[in-house]
N, C-alpha and C positions, 0 to 999 in steps of 0.2 A: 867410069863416067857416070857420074848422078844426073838423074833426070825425076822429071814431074812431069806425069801423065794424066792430065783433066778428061774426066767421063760425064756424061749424063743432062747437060745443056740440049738445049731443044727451045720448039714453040709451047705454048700454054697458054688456056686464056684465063682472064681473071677469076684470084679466086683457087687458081688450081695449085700441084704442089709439083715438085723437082728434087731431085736427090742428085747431087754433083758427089764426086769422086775424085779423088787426088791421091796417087799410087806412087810414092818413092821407090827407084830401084838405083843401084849402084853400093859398091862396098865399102865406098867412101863417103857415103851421107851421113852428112853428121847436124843435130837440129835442136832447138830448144824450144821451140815452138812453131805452129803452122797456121799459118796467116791466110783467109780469102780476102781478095780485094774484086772492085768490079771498077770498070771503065765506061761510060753509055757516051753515044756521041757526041762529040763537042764537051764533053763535062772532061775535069780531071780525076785519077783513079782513086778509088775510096776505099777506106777500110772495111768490110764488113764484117769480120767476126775471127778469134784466134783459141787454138786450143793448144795448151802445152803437154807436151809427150810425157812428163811425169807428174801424175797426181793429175792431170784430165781439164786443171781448171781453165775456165773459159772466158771471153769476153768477147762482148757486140756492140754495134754502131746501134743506136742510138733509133735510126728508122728501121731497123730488123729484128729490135727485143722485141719477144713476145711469138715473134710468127718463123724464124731459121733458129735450127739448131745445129752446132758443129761439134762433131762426135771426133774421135780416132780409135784405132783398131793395131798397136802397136808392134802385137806378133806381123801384119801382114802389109805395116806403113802404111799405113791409109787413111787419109781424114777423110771425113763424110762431110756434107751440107745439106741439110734438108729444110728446104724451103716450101712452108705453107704458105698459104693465103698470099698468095702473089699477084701483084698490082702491078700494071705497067711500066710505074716509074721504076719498076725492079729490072728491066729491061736493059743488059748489058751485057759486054764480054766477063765473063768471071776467071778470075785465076787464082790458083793457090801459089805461097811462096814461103820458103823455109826462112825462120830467123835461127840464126847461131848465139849459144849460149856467149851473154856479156858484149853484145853488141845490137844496137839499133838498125842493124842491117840486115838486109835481106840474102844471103849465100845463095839461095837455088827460086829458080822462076819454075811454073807453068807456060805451056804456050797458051793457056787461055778456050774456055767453050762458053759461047754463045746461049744466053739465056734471053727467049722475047718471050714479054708476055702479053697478051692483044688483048684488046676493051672489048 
């Protein structure tokens, strides 16, 4: 049974930094890339940043270039998210989700951690 286990969500105030964690286990994960997304209330859920398992390259939304970084650690399945300079609006459920190589979809969710951050 694969699973995605979300770490390191919390409070912060602006300005401050967060380091999320996303830990693959199961003998059947199989992934081509690892997707954070966030949801904040009332909004619908957004992309914010992907890193793929071979060769590391990456990509981000557009309001997070410059201040989150998303790493992976592939001996131990693990993406990283480390989010600076956090502003309010950054304020949502974060979740990781695995893409499957040659498809637009998503195979494996997170259950999602809580990121707020206060003015």
């Amino acid at each position: 049974q694969v699973q995605l286990v979300e770490s390191g969500g919390g409070l912060v105030q602006t300005g401050g930094s967060l380091r999320l964690s996303c830990a693959a286990s199961g003998r059947s994960f199989s992934s081509y890339a690892m997707d954070w997304l966030r949801q904040a209330p009332g909004k619908e859920r957004e992309f914010v940043a992907r890193v793929i398992w071979i060769g590391g390259g990456t990509l981000y939304a557009d309001p997070v270039k410059g201040r989150f970084t998303i790493s992976r650690d592939n001996a131990k399945r693990t993406v990283y998210l480390q989010m600076n300079s956090l502003k309010p609006e950054d304020t949502a459920v974060y979740y990781c989700a695995s893409r499957a190589a040659g498809t637009s979809e998503y195979n494996y969710w997170g259950q999602g951690t809580q990121v707020t951050v206060s003015s």
